[in-house]
N, C-alpha and C positions, 0 to 999 in steps of 0.2 A: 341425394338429399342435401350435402353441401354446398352445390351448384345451383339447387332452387335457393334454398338461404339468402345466397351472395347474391344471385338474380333480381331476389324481391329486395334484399339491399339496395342495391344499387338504382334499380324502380324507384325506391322509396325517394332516394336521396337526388336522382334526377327531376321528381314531379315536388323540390323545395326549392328549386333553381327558378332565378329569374326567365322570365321569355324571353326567348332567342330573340336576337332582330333579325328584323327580315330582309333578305339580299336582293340584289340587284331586283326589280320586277321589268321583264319584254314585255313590248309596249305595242303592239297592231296600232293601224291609224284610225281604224275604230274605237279602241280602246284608249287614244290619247283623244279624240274626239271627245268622249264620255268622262274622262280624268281630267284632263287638260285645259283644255280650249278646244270648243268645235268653230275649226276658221269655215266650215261651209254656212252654218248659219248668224255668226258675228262679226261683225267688219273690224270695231275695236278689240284690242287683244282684253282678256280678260280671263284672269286663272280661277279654274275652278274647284281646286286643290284646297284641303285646309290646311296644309304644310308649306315650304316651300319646297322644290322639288330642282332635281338634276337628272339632265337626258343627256345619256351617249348615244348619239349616232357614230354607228360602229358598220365595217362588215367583218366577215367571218376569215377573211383572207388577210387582213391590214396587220403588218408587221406592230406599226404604232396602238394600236387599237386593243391588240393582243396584249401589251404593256399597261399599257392603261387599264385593260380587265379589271385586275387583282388589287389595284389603287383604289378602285369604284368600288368591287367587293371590302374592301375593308372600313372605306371612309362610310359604305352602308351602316355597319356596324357600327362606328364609331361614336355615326350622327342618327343612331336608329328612332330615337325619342321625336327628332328635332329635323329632322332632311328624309325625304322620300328619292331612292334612286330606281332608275328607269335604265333600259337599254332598247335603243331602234334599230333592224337593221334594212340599213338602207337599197339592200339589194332586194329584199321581199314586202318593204312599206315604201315602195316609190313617189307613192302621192305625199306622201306625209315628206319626204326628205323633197320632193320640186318643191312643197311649199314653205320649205325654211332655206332654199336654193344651197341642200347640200351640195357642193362640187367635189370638194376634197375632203376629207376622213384620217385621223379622228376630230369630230366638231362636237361640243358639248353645252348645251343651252342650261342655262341657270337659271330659275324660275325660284322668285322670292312671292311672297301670299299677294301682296300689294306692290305695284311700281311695275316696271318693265323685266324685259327678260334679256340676258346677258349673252349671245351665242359667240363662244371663242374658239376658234381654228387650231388644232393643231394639240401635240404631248406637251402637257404642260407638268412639271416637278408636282411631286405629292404636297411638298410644301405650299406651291403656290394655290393647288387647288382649295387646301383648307383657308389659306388667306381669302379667295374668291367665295369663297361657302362662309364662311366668319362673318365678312363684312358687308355681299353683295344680297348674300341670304337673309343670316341671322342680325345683323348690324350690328355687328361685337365693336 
């Protein structure tokens, strides 16, 4: 009987909480086709997101990649309101990583609502990425 109590307690007191934000979303090249930009049928780039949005192209092996995870899980949350995060991997979305000429990993595209898209090479510090999300995204 004390065990359902605390149960339904705790039910109670979790459905008064704010909504989780929502972590990293994997991204198919169909499915950034339909989110993103479909480059098969638009020659100019053009986002079709109502946020702006951040993609790792990641694979599953990359020492740096693996680092970067937990950075991108967090700044998820951080920026849940305001930044949509994506994860590609580029061993299983081939077309999708020739068309942004992944070669090396980790690469991260920065995707603001309006204006061009930012794609930067390599680990970059937690600090810098919210500087690049601040300014490039939100125009802090």
């Amino acid at each position: 009987m004390t065990k359902r109590i605390i149960l339904s307690a705790l039910l109670a007191m979790i459905s008064l909480l704010p909504a989780v934000a929502d972590d990293v979303t994997y991204l198919t090249t169909e499915e950034f086709k339909a989110r993103i930009f479909d480059y098969t049928t638009n020659k100019d780039w053009q986002y079709q997101g109502d946020k702006p949005c951040v993609i790792d192209f990641y694979t599953t092996w990359c020492g740096p990649c693996k680092r970067l995870a937990p950075i991108m899980e967090e700044l998820s949350q951080t920026y849940c309101d305001q930044v949509r995060f994506y994860k590609v991997d580029t061993e299983r979305e081939r077309e999708l990583a020739a068309v942004f000429r992944i070669s090396s990993i980790p690469q991260v595209l920065y995707i603001p609502v309006e204006g061009d898209p930012l794609l930067l090479k390599g680990l970059y510090p937690k600090e810098n990425i919210i500087e690049i999300i601040d300014k490039h995204l939100l125009k802090k």
